[in-house]
C-alpha positions in Angstrom: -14.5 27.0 -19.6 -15.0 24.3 -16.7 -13.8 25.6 -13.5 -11.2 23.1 -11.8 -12.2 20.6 -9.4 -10.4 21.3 -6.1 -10.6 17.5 -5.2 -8.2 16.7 -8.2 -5.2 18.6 -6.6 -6.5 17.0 -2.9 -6.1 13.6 -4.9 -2.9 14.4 -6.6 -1.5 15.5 -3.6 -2.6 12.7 -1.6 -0.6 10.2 -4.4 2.7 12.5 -3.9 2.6 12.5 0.2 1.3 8.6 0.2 4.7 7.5 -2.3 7.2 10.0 -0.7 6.0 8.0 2.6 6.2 4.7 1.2 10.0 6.0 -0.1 10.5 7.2 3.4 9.4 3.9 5.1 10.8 1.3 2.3 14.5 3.9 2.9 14.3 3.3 6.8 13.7 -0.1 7.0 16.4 -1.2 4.1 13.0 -3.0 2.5 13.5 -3.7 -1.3 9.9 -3.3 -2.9 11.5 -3.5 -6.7 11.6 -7.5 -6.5 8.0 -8.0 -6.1 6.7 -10.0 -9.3 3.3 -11.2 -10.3 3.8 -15.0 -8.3 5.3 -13.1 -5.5 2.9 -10.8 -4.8 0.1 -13.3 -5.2 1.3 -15.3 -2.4 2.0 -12.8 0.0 -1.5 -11.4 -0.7 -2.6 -14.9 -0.2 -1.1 -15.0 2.9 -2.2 -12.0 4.1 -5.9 -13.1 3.1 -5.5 -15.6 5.4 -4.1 -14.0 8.2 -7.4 -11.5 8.3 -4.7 -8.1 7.0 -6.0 -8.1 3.9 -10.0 -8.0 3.0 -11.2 -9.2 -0.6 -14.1 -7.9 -1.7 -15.1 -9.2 -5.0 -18.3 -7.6 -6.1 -16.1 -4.3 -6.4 -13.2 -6.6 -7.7 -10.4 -4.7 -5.0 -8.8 -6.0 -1.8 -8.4 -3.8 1.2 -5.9 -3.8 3.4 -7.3 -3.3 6.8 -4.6 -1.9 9.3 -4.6 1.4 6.8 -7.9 1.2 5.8 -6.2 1.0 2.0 -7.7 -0.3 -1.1 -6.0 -1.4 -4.0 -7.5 -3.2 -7.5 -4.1 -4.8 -8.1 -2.0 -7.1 -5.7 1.4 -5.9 -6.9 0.5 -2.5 -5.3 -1.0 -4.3 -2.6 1.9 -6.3 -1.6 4.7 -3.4 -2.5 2.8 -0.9 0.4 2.2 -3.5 2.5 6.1 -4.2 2.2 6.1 -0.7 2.8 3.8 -0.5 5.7 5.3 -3.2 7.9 8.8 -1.4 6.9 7.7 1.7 8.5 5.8 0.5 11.2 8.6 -1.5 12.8 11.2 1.3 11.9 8.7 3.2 14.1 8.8 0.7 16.8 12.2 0.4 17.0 12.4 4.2 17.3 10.2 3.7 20.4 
């Protein structure tokens, strides 16, 4: 019987802290991340492509998003953490 790979509960754990902290953020800042849709996320990745936040990098087909060093193969996801990010961040600032 294969032992089990410690990395997969380090991984696993990694997905439960990084949503309960996008919860957390998206809570303190009053963000909605439920309304993003397909168009809506395209633009705002767009837009973040352009403003130098987001990275694409298409021989590996993902998009990073470089304040958190993130990367993400979809831009739903990309758009609902960033949502998230920006939330938390200025919920941190005004905590300051």
């Amino acid at each position: 019987m294969a032992e089990p790979d410690p990395h997969d509960d380090m991984s696993t754990d990694y997905e439960q802290f990084e949503k309960e902290q996008l919860a957390k953020d998206r809570d303190a800042a009053g963000v909605d991340t439920a309304d993003v849709d397909d168009t809506t996320a395209q633009n705002l990745v767009s837009e973040l492509i352009d403003a130098d936040v987001v990275t694409p990098i298409p021989e590996d087909r993902v998009l990073v998003h470089e304040p958190s060093g993130t990367t993400f193969d979809s831009t739903t996801q990309l758009a609902v953490f960033h949502r998230g990010w920006t939330a938390g961040h200025d919920a941190d600032a005004e905590g300051e």
